[in-house]
N, C-alpha and C positions, 0 to 999 in steps of 0.2 A: 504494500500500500504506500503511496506519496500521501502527503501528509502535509499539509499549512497549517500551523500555530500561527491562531490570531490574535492580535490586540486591536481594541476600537478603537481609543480614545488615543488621538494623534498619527492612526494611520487610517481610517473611515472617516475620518472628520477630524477637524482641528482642534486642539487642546486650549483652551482659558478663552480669552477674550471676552466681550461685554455679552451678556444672556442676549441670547437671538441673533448675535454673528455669523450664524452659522449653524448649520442643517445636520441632525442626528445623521452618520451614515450617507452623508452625502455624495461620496464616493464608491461606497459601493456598488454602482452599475460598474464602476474600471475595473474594479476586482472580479464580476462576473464576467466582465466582457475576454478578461486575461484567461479565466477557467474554461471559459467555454467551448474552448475548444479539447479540449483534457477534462471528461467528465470523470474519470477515475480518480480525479486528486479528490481528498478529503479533508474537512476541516475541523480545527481544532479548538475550540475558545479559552484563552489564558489570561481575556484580560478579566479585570478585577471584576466586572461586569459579573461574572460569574459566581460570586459570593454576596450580589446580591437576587439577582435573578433567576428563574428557574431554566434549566435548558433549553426548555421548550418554548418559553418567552425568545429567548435567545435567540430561540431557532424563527421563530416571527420573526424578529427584526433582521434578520436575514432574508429573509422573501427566498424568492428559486435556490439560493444558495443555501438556505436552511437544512433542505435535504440530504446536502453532503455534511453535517456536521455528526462528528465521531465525539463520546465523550463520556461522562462530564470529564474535569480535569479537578483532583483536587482543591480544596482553597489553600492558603497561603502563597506564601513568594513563589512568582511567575516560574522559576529556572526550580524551583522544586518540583513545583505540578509538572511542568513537564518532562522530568527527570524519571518521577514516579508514571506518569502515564508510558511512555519510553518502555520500562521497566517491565508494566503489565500489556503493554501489546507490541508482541515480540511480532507481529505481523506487518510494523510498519518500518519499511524499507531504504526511504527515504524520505525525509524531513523539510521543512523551509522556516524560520520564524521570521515572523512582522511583526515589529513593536518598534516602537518609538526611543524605549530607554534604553540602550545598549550597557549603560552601567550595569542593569539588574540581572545581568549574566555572564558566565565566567568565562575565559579563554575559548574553550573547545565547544562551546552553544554559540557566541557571538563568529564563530567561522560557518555555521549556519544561518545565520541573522541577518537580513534587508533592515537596515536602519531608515527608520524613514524620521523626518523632519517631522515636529510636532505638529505644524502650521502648514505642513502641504502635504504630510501621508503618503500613499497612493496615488495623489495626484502628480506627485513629481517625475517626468519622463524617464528618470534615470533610475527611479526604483521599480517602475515599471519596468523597463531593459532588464533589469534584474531578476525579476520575476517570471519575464520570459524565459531571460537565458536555462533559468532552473528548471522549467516546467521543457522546457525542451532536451534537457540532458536526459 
């Protein structure tokens, strides 16, 4: 299984700025538009989102891409949950994370990591290209 660990908040939409700057997930058509062609990747939710909401909420606000999410993931720190998730699904082959904070993981997860910019996510061409390049290996 391929496999995208997500994060929302600075890579589906931009982080802080004044209430109403900007659109829950408002990116996310780019990110299905990138999948779409690779309906066997699967997705993963790491962000914090997760400890408060149910999966399946989760999976609503994903719309068409709801369907590929695999999970739950733990709560706590991001690079645990996914360590432990890892851990119990020895079926997943290959990896990608999206997140924003490259801090919040250590050496050998952030060589799997798309750093995206808090304030363009997804929408920046160049984490795009990146996300191709992976989904095309």
């Amino acid at each position: 299984m391929k496999l995208v660990f997500l994060d929302f908040d600075g890579v589906l939409h931009p982080t802080g700025g004044a209430p109403g700057s900007c659109l829950p997930f408002e990116w996310l058509p780019m990110l299905a538009s990138l999948l779409e062609s690779v309906p066997g990747v699967s997705l993963a939710i790491h962000s914090t989102w997760r400890e408060v909401h149910s999966q399946d909420y989760l999976q609503e606000f994903l719309g068409s891409l709801g369907a590929r999410v695999v999970g739950p993931l733990p709560f706590g720190p991001k690079e645990e949950a996914i360590r432990a998730f890892l851990t119990a699904n020895h079926q997943v082959e290959d990896y990608l994370i999206l997140d924003d904070s490259p801090c919040e993981f250590s050496a050998d997860l952030r060589a799997r990591l798309v750093a995206c910019h808090p304030n363009r996510g997804i929408s920046d061409p160049e984490v795009q290209m990146k996300i191709q390049a992976w989904l095309q290996s």
